[in-house]
C-alpha positions in Angstrom: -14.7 -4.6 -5.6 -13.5 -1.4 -7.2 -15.3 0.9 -9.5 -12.1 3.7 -10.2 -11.0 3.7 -13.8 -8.2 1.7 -14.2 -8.3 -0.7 -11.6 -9.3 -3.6 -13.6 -6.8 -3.0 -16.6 -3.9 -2.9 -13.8 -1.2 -5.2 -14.2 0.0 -6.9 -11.0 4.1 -7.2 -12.3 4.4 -9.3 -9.2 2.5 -11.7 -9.9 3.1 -11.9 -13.3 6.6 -12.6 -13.0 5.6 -15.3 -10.8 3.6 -17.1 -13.1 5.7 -20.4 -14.8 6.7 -20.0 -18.2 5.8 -23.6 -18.5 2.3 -23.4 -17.7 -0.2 -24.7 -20.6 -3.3 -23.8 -18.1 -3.6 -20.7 -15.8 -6.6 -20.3 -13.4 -7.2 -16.3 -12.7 -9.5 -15.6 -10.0 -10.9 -12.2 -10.5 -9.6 -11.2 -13.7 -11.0 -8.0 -14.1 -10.8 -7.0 -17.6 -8.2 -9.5 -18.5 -5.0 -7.4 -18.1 -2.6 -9.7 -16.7 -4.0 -12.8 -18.8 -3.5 -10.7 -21.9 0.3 -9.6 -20.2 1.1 -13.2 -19.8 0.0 -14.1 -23.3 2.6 -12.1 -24.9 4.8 -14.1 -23.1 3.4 -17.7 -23.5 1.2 -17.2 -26.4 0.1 -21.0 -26.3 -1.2 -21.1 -22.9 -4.8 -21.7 -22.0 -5.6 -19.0 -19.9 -9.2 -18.9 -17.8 -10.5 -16.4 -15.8 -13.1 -16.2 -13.1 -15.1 -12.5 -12.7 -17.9 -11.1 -10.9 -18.2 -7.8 -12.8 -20.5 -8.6 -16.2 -19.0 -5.6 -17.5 -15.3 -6.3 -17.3 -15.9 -10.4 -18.0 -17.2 -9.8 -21.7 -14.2 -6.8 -22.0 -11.6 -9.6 -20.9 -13.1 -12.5 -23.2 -11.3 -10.5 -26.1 -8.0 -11.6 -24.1 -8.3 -14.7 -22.2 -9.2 -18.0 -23.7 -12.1 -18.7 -21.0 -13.8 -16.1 -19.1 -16.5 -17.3 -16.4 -18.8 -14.5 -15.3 -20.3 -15.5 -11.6 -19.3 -16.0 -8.2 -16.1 -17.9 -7.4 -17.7 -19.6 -4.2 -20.7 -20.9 -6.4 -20.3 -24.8 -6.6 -21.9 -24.8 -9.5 -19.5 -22.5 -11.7 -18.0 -24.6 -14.0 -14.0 -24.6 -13.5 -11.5 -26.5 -15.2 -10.8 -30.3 -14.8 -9.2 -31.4 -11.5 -5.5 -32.1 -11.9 -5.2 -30.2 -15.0 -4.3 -26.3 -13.8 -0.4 -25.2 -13.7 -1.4 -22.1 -11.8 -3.8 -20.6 -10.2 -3.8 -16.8 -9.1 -5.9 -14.4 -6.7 -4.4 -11.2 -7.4 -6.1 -9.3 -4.0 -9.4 -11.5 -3.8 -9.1 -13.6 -0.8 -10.0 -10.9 1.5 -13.0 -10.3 -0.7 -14.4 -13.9 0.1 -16.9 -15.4 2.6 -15.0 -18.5 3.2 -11.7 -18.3 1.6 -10.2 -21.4 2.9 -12.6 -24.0 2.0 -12.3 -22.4 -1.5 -8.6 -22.6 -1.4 -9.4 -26.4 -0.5 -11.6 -27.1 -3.2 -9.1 -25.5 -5.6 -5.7 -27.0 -4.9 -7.9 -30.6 -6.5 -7.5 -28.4 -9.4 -3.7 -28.3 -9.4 -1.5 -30.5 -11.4 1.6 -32.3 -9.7 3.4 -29.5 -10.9 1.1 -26.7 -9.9 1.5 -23.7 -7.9 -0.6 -21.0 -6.2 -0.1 -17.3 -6.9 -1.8 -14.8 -4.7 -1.7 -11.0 -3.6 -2.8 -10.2 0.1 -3.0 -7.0 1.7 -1.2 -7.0 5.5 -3.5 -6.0 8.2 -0.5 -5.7 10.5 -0.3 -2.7 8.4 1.5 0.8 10.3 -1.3 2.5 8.5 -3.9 0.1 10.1 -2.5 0.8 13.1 -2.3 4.0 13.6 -5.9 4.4 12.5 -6.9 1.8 15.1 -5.3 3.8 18.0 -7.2 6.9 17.0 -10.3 4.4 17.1 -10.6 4.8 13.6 -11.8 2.6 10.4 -12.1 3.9 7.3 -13.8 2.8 4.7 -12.3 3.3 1.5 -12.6 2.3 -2.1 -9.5 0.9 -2.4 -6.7 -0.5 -0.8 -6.7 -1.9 3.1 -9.3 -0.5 3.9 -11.2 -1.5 1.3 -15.1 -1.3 2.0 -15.6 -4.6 0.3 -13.2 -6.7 2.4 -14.4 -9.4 4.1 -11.5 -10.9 5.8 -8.1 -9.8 7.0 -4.6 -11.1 7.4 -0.9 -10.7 8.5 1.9 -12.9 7.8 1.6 -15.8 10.1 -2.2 -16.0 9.1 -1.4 -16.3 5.5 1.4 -18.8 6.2 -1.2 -20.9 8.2 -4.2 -20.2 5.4 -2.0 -21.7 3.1 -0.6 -24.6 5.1 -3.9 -25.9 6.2 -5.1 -25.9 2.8 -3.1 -28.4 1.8 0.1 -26.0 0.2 3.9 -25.7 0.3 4.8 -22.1 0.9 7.5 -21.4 -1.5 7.7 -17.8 -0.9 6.0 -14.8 0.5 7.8 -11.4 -0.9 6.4 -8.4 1.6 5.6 -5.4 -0.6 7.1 -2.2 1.0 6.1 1.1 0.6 7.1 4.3 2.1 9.4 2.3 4.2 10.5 5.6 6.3 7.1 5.6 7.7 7.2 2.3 8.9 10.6 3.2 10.6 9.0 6.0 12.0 6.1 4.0 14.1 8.5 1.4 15.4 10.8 4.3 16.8 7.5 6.2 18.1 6.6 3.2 19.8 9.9 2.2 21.4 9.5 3.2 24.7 6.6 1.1 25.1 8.1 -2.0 23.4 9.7 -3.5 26.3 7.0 -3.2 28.4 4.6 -4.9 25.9 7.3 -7.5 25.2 7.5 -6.5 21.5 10.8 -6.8 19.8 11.2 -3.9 17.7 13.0 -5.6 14.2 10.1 -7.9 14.4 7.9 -5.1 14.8 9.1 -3.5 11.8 8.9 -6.7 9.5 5.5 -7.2 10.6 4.1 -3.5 9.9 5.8 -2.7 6.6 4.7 -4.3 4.3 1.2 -3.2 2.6 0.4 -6.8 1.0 2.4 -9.8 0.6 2.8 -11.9 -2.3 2.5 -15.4 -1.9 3.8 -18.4 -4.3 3.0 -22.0 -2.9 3.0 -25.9 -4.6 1.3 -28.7 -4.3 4.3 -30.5 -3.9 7.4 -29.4 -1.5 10.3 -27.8 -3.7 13.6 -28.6 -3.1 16.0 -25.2 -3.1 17.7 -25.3 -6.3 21.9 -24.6 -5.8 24.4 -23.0 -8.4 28.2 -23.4 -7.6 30.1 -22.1 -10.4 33.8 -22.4 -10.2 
């Protein structure tokens, strides 16, 4: 994925806050070097914690962290993954874009979900202003980082995540849009404002589609009901 220093220590505070207290087995696909396993450890020191890694390198620097660490390719069928039924949670902290077929692997993966278990991910946002802007000036860079990424594979916005994740079998609990540089964003919907009626584009939606640079997803095997607190 990424060779910079750093980017496989990097703790994703996102997802890490996401992950349940009450989970006794965690599922990390693409661990890197083990930093959020060894984050969430500090904060459930009992949990069995597995990780999945395609860098050799940064799988034997994480097995000093993580209870498990499985050094291959996620969309082997051969890797040897946990038992079905017996994961709490499952994370792919930005790797689904990195992977041939991510939705049959999301498929084979929810069998590995207890009743309880939920589904963590980070996703960058092709809808991206950024993206866009390149894309009028007939541009696509190829980067080592970020959306544009040289090593992505596939691409999403917010509807296609909703549907990836529907069709695979999941209740979307929540999808939190991570905003940077939010002035910018307001910027290219006002730019593009004379045009919007014409293309039939509203321009709120606009602007809630092109802000955020990733999204971060939280989905269940099993519907949640919204939880309500009246106090009087």
């Amino acid at each position: 994925m990424n060779e910079k220093p750093g980017y496989y220590q990097r703790v994703n505070t996102d997802l890490l806050d996401r992950i349940p207290l009450t989970a006794e087995t965690v599922l990390e696909v693409g661990c890197g070097a083990g930093a959020l396993g060894a984050a969430f450890k500090t904060r459930q020191p009992n949990v069995t914690y597995w990780g999945v890694e395609y860098e050799e390198a940064h799988a034997n620097y994480a097995r000093k962290f993580l209870d498990y660490v499985i050094c291959g390719d996620v969309e082997d069928l051969s890797l040897v993954l946990p038992p079905s039924g017996s994961v709490n949670c499952i994370i792919y902290g930005d790797v689904l874009e990195h992977l041939r077929d991510p939705w049959s692997l999301l498929r084979r993966h929810v069998k590995l979900l207890a009743d309880d278990g939920v589904v963590l991910a980070c996703i960058p946002n092709v809808q991206h202003w950024s993206v866009l802007i390149e894309l009028l000036k007939g541009n696509w860079p190829l980067l080592e980082e970020g959306i544009f990424d040289k090593t992505h594979l596939r691409w999403f916005t917010h509807d296609s995540i909703v549907e990836m994740m529907t069709q695979c079998g999941l209740h979307l609990d929540e999808i939190y849009p991570r905003i940077l540089q939010v002035e910018k964003a307001e910027a290219f919907v006002k730019a593009l404002q004379p045009a919007l009626s014409e293309l039939g584009v509203d321009s709120r939606s606009l602007f809630q589609g092109v802000a955020p640079i990733q999204y971060v997803v939280r989905a269940s095997l099993k519907q949640r009901m919204p939880f309500h607190l009246d106090i009087f």
